[in-house]
N, CA, C and O atoms as a Tripos MOL2 file, in Angstrom:
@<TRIPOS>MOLECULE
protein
  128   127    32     0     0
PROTEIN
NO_CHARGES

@<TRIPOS>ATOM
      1 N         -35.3440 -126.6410  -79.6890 N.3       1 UNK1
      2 CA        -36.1860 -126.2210  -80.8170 C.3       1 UNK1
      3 C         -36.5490 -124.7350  -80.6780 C.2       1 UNK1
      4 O         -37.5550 -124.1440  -81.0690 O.2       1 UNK1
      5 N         -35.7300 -124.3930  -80.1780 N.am      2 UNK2
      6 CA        -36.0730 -122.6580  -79.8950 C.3       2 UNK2
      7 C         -35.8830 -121.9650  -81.4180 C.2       2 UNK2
      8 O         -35.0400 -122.2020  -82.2840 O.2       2 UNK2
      9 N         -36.8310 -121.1620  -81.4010 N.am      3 UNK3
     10 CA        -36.6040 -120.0500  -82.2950 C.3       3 UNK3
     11 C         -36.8260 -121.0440  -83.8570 C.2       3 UNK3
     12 O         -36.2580 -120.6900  -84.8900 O.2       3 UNK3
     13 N         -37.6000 -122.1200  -83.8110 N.am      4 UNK4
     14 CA        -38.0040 -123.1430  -84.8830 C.3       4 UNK4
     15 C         -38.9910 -122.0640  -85.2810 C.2       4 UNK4
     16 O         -39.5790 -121.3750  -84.4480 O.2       4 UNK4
     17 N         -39.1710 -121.9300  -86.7880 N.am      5 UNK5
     18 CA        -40.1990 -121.5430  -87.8110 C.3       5 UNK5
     19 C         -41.4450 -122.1500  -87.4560 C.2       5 UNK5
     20 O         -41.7250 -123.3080  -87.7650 O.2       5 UNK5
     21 N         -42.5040 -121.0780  -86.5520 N.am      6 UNK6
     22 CA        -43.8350 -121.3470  -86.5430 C.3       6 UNK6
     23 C         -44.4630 -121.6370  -87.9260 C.2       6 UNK6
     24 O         -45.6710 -121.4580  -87.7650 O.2       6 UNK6
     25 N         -44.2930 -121.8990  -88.8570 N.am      7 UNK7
     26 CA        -44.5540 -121.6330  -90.0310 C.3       7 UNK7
     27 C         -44.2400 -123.6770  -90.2720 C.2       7 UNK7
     28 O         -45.0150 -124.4130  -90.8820 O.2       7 UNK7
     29 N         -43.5310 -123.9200  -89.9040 N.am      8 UNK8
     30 CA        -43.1870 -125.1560  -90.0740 C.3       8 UNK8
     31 C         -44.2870 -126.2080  -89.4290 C.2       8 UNK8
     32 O         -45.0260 -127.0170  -89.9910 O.2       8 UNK8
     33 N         -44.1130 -125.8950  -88.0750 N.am      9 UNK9
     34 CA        -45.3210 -126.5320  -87.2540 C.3       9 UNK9
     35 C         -46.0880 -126.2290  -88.0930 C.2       9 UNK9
     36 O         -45.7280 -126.8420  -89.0980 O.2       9 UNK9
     37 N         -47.2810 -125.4210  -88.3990 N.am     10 UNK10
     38 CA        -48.4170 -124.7280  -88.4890 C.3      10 UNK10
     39 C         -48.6660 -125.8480  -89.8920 C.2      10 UNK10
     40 O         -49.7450 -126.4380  -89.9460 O.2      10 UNK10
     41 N         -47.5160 -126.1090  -91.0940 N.am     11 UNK11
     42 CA        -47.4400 -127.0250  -91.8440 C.3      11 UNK11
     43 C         -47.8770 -128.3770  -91.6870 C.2      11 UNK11
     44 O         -48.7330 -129.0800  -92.2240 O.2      11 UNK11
     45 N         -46.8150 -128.5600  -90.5640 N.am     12 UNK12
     46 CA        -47.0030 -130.2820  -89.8820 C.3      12 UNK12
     47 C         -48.3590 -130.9520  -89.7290 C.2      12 UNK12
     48 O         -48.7200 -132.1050  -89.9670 O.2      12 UNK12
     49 N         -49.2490 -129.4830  -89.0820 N.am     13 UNK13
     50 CA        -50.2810 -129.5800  -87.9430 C.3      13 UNK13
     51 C         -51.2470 -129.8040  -89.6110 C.2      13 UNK13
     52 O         -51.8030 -130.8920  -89.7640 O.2      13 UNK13
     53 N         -51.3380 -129.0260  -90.4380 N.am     14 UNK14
     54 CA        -52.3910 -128.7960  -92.3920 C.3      14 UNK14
     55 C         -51.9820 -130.1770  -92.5500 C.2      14 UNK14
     56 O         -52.9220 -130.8530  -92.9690 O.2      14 UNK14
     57 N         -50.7480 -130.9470  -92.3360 N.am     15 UNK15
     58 CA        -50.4710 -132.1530  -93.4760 C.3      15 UNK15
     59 C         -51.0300 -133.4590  -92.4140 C.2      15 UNK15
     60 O         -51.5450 -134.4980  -92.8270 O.2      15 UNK15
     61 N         -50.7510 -133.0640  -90.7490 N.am     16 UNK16
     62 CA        -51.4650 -134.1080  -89.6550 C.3      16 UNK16
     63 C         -52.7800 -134.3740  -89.6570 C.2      16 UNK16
     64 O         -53.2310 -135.5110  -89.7940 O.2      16 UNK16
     65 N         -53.8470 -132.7780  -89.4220 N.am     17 UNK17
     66 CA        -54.8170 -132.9340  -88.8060 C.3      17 UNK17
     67 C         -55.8700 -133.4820  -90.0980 C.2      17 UNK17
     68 O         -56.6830 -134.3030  -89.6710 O.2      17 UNK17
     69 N         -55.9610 -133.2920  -91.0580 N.am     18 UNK18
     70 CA        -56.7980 -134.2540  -91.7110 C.3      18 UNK18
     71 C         -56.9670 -135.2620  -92.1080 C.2      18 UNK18
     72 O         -57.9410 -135.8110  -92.6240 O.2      18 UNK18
     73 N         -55.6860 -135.6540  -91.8060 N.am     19 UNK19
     74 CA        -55.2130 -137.5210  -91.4450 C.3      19 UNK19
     75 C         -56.3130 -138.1760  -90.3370 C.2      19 UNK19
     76 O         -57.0630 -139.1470  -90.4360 O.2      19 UNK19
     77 N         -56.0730 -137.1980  -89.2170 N.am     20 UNK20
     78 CA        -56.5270 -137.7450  -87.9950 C.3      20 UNK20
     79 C         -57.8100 -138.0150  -88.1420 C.2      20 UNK20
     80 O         -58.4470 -139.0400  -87.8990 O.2      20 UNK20
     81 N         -58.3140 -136.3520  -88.8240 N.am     21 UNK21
     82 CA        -59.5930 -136.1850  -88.9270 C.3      21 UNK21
     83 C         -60.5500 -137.3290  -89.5430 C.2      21 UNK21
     84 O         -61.5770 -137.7250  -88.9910 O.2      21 UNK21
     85 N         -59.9490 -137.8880  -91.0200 N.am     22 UNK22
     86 CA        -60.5940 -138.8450  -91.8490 C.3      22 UNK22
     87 C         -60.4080 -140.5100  -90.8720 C.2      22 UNK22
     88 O         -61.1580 -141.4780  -90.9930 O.2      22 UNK22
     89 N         -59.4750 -140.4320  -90.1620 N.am     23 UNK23
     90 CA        -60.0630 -141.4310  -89.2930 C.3      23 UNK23
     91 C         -60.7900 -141.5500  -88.3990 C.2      23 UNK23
     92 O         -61.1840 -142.6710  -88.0760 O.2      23 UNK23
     93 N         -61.1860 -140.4110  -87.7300 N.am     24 UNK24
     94 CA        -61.5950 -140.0670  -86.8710 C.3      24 UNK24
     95 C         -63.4680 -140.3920  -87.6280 C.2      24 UNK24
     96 O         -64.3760 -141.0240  -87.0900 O.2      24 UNK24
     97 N         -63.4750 -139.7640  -88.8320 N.am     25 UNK25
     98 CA        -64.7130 -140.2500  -89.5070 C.3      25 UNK25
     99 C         -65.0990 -141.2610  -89.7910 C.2      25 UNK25
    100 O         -66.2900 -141.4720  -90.0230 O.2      25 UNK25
    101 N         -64.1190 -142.2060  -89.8480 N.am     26 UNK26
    102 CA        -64.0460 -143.0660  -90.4410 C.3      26 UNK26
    103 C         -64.2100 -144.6440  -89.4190 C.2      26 UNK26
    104 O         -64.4660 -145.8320  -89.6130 O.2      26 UNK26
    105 N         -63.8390 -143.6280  -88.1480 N.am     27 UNK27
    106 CA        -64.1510 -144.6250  -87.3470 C.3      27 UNK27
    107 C         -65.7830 -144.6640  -86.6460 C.2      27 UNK27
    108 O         -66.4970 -145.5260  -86.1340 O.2      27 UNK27
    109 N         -65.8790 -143.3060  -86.9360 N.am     28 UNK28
    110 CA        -67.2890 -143.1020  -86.7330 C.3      28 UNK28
    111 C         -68.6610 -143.9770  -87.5710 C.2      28 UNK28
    112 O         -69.5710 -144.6350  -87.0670 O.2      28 UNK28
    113 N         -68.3600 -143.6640  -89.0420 N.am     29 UNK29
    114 CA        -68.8660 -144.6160  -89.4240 C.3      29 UNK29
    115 C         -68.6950 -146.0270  -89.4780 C.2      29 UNK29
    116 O         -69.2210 -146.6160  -90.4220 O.2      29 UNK29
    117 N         -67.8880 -146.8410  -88.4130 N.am     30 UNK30
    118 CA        -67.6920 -148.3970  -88.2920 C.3      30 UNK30
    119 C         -68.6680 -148.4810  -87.5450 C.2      30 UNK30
    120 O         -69.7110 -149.1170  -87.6880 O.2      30 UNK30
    121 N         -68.2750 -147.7340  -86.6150 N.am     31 UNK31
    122 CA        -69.0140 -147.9520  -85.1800 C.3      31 UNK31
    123 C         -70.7290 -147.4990  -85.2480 C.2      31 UNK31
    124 O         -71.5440 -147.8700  -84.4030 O.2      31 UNK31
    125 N         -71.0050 -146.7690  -86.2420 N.am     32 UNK32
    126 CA        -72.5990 -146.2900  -86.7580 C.3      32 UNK32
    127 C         -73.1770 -147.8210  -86.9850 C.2      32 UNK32
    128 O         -74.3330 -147.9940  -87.3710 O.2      32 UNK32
@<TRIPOS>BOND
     1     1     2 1
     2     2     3 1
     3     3     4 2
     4     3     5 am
     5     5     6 1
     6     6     7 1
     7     7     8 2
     8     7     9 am
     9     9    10 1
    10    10    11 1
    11    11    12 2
    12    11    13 am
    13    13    14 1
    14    14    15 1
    15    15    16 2
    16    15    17 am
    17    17    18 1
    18    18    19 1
    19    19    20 2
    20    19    21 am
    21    21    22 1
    22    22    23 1
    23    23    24 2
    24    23    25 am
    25    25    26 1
    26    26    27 1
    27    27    28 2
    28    27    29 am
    29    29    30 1
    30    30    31 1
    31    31    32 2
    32    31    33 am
    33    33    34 1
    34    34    35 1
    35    35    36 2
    36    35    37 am
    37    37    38 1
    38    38    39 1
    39    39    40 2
    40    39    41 am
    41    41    42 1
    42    42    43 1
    43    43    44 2
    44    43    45 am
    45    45    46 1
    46    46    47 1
    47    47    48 2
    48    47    49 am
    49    49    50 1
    50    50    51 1
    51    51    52 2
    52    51    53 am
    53    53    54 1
    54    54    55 1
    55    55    56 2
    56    55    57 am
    57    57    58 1
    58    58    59 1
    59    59    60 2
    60    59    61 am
    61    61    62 1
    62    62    63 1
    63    63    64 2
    64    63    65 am
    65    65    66 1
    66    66    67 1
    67    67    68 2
    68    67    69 am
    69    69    70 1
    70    70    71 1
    71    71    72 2
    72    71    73 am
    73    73    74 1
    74    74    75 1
    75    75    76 2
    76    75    77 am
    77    77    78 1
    78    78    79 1
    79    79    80 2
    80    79    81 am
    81    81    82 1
    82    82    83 1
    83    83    84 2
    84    83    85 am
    85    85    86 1
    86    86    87 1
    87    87    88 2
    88    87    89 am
    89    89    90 1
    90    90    91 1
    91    91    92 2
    92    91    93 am
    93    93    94 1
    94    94    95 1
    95    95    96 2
    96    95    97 am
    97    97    98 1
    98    98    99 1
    99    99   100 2
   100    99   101 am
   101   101   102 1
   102   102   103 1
   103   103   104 2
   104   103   105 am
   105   105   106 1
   106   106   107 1
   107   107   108 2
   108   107   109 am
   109   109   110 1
   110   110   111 1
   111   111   112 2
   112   111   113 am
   113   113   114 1
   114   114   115 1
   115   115   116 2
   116   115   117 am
   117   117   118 1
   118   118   119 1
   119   119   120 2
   120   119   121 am
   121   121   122 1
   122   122   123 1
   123   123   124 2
   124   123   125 am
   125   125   126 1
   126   126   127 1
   127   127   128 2
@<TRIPOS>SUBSTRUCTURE
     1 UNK1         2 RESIDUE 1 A UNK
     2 UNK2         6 RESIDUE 1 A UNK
     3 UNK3        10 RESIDUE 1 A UNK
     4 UNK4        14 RESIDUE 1 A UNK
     5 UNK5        18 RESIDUE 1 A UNK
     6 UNK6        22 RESIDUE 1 A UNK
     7 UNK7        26 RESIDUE 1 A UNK
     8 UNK8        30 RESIDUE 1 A UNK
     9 UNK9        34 RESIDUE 1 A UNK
    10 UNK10       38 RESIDUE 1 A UNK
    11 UNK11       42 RESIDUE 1 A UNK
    12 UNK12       46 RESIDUE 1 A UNK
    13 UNK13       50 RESIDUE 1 A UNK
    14 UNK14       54 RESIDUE 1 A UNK
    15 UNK15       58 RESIDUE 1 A UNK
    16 UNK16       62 RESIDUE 1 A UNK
    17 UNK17       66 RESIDUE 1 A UNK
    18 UNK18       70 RESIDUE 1 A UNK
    19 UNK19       74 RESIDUE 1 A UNK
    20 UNK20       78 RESIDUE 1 A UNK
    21 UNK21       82 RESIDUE 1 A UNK
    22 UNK22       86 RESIDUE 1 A UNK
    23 UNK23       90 RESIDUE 1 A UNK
    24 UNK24       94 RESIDUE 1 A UNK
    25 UNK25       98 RESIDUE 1 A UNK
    26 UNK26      102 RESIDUE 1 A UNK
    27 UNK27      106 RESIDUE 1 A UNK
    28 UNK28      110 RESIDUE 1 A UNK
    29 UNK29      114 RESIDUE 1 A UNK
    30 UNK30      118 RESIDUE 1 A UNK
    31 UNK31      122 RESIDUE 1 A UNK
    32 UNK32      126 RESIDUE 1 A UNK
């Protein structure tokens, strides 16, 4: 993966991390 478009990751990471995030809330409020 050398020389892969940081630009791509950096994508992956905008379309991943608020996935994670809303579960991450979401588990918070079960467990509240």
């Amino acid at each position: 993966m050398r020389g892969f478009p940081t630009i791509t990751w950096d994508y992956t990471l905008f379309l991943i991390y608020p996935t994670i995030n809303c579960q991450v809330k979401s588990q918070i409020v079960w467990e509240t």
